[in-house]
C-alpha positions as CSV (number, residue, x, y, z in Angstrom):
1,X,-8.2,-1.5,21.7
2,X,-4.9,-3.7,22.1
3,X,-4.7,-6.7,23.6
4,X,-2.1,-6.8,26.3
5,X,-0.6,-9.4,28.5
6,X,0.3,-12.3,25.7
7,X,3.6,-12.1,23.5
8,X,2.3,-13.4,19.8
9,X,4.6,-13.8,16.6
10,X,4.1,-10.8,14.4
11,X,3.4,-11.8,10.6
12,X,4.3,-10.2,7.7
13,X,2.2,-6.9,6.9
14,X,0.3,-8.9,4.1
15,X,-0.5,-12.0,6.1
16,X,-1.7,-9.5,9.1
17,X,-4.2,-8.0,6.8
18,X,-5.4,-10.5,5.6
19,X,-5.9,-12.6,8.9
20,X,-7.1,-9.7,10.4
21,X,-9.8,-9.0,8.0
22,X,-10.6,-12.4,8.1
23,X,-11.2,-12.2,11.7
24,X,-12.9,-9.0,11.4
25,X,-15.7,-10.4,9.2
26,X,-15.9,-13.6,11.2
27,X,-16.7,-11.2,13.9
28,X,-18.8,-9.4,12.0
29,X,-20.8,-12.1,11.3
30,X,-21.3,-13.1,14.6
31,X,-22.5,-9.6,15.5
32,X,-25.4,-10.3,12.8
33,X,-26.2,-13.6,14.1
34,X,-26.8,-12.5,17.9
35,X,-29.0,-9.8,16.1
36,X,-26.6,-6.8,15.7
37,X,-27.8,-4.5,12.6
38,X,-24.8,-4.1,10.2
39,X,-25.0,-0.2,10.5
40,X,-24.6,-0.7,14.3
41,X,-21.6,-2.7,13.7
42,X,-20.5,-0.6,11.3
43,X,-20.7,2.3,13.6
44,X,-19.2,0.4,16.2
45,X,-16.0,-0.5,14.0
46,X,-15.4,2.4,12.5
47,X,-15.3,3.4,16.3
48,X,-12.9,1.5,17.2
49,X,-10.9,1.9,14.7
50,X,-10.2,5.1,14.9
51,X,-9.8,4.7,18.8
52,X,-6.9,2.6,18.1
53,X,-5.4,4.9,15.2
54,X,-5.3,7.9,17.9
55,X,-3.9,5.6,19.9
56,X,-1.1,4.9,17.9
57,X,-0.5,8.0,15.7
58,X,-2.6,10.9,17.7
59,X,-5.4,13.3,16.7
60,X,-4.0,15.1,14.1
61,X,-2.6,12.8,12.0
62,X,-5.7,10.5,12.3
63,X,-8.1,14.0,11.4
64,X,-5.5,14.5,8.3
65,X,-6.3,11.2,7.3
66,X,-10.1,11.5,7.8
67,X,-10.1,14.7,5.8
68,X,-9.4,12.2,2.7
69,X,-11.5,9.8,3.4
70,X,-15.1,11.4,1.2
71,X,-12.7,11.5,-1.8
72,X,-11.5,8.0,-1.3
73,X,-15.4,7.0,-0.7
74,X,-16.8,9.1,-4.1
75,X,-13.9,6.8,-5.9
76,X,-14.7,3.7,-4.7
77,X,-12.5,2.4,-2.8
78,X,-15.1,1.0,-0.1
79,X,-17.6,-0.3,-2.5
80,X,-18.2,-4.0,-2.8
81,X,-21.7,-4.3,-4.3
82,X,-21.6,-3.5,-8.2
83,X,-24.6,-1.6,-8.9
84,X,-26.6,1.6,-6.9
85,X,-27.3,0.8,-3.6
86,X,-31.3,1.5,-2.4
C-alpha cells in the first residue's frame, strides 16, 4: 500500500501518527460522504492495514500480533464511545 516514486521528509514517529491519523479520518470521512457505510470502510482499512504490515514484517509476525488483538479489544483500547454500543 506504499506510495512509490516521490522522495518526502520523514517526521518524527509522533508527528507521523498523528498526521497520519488525521489523514486517515479525513479519508474516512470522505468515504461516508460519497455513501460508503462505515463497516465497509472499516473492513476495507483494517484490510489494508494488514496488507501493508505483511508487507513490511511478514505473516507470522503480523498473525502473532493479531493473536493479541481480542484481549486488547475486551480492554478497551479501541473504544471511543463511552457507554454500550446497540
Amino acid at each position: 500500500m506504499r506510495a512509490s516514486g516521490e522522495a518526502v521528509d520523514i517526521l518524527p514517529k509522533n508527528e507521523q501518527k498523528d498526521r497520519a491519523l488525521d489523514l486517515i479520518l479525513d479519508a474516512w470521512d470522505m468515504a461516508l460522504t460519497r455513501g460508503c457505510a462505515p463497516e465497509q470502510i472499516a473492513t476495507s482499512a483494517i484490510f489494508a492495514a494488514f496488507a501493508d504490515l505483511v508487507d513490511v514484517y511478514g505473516e507470522n509476525i503480523v498473525a502473532h500480533m493479531a493473536m493479541r488483538l481480542p484481549e486488547r479489544v475486551r480492554r478497551g483500547e479501541f473504544s471511543m464511545r463511552q457507554g454500550p454500543v446497540n
